[in-house]
C-alpha positions in Angstrom: 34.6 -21.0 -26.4 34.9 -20.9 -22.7 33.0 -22.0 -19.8 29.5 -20.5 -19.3 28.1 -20.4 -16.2 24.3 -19.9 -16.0 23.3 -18.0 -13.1 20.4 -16.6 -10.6 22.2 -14.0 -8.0 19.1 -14.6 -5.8 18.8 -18.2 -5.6 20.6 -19.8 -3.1 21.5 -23.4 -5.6 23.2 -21.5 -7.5 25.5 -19.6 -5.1 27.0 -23.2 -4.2 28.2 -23.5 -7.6 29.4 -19.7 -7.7 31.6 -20.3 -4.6 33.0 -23.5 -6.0 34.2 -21.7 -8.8 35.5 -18.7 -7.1 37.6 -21.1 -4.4 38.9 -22.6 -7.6 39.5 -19.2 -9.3 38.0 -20.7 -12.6 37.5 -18.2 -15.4 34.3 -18.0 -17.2 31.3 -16.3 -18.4 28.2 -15.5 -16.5 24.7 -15.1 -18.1 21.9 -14.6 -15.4 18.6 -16.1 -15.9 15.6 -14.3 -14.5 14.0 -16.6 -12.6 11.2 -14.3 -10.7 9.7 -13.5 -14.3 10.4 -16.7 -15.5 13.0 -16.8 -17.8 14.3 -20.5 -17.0 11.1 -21.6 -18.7 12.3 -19.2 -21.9 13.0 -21.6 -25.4 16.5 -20.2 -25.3 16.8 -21.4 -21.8 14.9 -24.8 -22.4 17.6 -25.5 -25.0 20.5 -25.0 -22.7 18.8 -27.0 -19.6 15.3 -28.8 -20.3 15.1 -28.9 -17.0 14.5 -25.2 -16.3 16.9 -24.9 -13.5 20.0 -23.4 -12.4 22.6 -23.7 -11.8 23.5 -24.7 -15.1 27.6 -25.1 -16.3 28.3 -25.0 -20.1 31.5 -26.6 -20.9 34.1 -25.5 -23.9 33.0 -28.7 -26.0 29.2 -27.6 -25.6 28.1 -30.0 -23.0 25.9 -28.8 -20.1 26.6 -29.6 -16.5 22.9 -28.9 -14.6 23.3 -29.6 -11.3 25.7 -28.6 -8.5 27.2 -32.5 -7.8 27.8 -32.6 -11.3 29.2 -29.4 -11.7 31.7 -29.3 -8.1 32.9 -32.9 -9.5 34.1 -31.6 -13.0 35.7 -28.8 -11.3 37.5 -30.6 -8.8 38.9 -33.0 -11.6 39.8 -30.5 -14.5 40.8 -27.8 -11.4 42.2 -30.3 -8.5 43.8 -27.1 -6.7 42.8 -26.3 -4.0 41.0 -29.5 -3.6 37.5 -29.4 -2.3 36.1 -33.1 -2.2 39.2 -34.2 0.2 42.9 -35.6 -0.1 42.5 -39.0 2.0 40.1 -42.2 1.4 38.2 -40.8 4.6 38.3 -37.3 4.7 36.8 -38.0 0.4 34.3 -40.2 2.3 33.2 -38.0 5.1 32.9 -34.9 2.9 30.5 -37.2 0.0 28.2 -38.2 3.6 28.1 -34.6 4.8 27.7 -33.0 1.6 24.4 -35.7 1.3 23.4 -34.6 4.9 23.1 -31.2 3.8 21.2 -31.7 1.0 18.7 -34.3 2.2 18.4 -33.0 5.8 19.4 -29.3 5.3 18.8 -27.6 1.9 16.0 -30.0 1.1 13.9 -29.0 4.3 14.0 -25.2 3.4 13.2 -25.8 0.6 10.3 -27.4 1.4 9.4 -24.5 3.6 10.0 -21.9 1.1 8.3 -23.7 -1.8 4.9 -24.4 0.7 4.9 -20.9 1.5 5.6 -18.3 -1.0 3.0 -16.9 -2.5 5.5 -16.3 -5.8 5.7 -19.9 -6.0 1.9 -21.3 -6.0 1.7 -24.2 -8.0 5.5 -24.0 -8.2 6.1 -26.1 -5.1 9.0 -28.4 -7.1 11.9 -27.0 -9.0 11.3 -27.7 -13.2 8.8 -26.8 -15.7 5.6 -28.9 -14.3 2.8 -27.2 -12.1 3.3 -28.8 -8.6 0.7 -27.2 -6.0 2.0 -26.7 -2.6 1.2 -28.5 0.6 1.4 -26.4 3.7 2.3 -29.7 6.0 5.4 -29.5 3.8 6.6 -26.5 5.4 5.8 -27.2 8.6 7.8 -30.6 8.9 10.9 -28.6 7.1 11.0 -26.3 10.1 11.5 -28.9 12.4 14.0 -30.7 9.9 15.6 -27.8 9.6 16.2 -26.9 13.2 17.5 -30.4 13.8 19.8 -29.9 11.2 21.8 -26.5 12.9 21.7 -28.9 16.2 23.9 -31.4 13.6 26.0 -29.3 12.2 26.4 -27.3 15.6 27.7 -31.2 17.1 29.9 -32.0 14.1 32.1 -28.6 14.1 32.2 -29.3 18.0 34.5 -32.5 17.1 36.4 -31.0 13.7 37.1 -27.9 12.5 35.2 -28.2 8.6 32.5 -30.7 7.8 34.7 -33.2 6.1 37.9 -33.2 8.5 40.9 -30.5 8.4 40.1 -28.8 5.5 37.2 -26.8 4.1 35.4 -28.7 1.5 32.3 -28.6 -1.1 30.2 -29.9 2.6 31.0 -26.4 4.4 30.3 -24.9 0.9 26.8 -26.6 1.1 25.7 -25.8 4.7 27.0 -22.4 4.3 24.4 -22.1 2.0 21.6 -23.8 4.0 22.3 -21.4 6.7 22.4 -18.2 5.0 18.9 -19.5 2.8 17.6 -20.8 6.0 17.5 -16.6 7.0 15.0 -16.0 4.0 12.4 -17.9 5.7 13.7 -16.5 9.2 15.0 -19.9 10.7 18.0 -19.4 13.0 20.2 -21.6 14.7 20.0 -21.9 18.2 22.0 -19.1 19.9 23.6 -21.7 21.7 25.1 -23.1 18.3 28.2 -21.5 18.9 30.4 -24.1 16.7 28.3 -23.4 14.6 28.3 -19.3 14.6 32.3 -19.5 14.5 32.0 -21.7 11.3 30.1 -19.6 9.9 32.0 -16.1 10.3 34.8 -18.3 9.0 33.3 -19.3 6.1 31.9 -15.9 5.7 35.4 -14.1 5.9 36.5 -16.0 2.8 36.4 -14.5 -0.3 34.1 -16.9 -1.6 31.8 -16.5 1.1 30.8 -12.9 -0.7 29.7 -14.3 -4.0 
């Protein structure tokens, strides 16, 4: 038994995980969960994640990896090569504080905009298997977290080439991701971001950036 990656071509949280894996070039198993007609809330799901989320990791000895820190950390210790979580004390320090920006201050704000918003997702306004209704202030206050987050990011690649320091990192893998979802809800960065827009077609030339 291999590794079995449970995924959702669609969703942007799951794509973090894909691109881990294919800067790794780790072999394993894909099984796609319908999550527009709900199949993440499916028994057969429910037994592999409780949660009812993805992305979900299945390891060889059965265990289940369900979220993306979880999932890039294993990796990067079974699969050190290429290293994605940095090689020095700071470079492993500045890529755990960017990799949290983008989540807390990037991801999480779209997120919120997307959830508030989508008609597909009334009463789903939280990932997981309770009813959560939205809250249309929500969205509004991720726009403006959002935008102030490209202004970040734009600043940071002004001083450094990647998030974390000299090398690309699970932190450019992230906000790669926050930009591209940030589209689906048409949020742009600034056209003056132009750090920012040559990270990007970087990122984007990789062959991970296609998955």
């Amino acid at each position: 038994m291999g590794l079995t990656f449970y995924d959702c071509p669609t969703a942007p949280s799951p794509r973090r995980a894909r691109m881990v894996l294919a800067e790794k070039r780790v072999p394993h198993e894909v099984i796609e969960v319908d999550l527009r007609n709900g199949a993440q809330f499916s028994d057969t799901f429910r037994a592999i994640n409780p949660r009812c989320t993805v992305p979900a990791l299945q390891l060889e000895d059965g265990s289940v990896l369900s979220d993306n820190a979880s999932i890039a950390r294993w990796l990067e210790e079974v699969y050190p090569d290429p290293p994605l979580m940095g090689t020095t004390p700071l470079e492993k320090a500045m890529v755990a504080e960017w990799s949290w920006r983008v989540d807390f201050e990037g991801l999480s704000a779209i997120m919120e905009v997307l959830r508030n918003t989508s008609k597909s997702m009334k009463d789903r306004a939280l990932p997981g298997p309770d009813p959560t209704p939205q809250i249309p202030e929500l969205a509004e206050r991720g726009r403006a977290r959002g935008m102030r987050f490209f202004k970040a990011l734009d600043a940071r690649l002004g001083e450094t080439a990647w998030l974390g320091g000299d090398s690309f990192s699970v932190a450019d893998i992230g906000a790669y991701v926050f930009v591209e979802f940030a589209a689906w809800v048409k949020m742009e960065a600034p056209g003056d971001a132009e750090n920012l827009a040559a990270w990007h077609e970087a990122i984007k030339a990789r062959p991970s950036g296609k998955v």
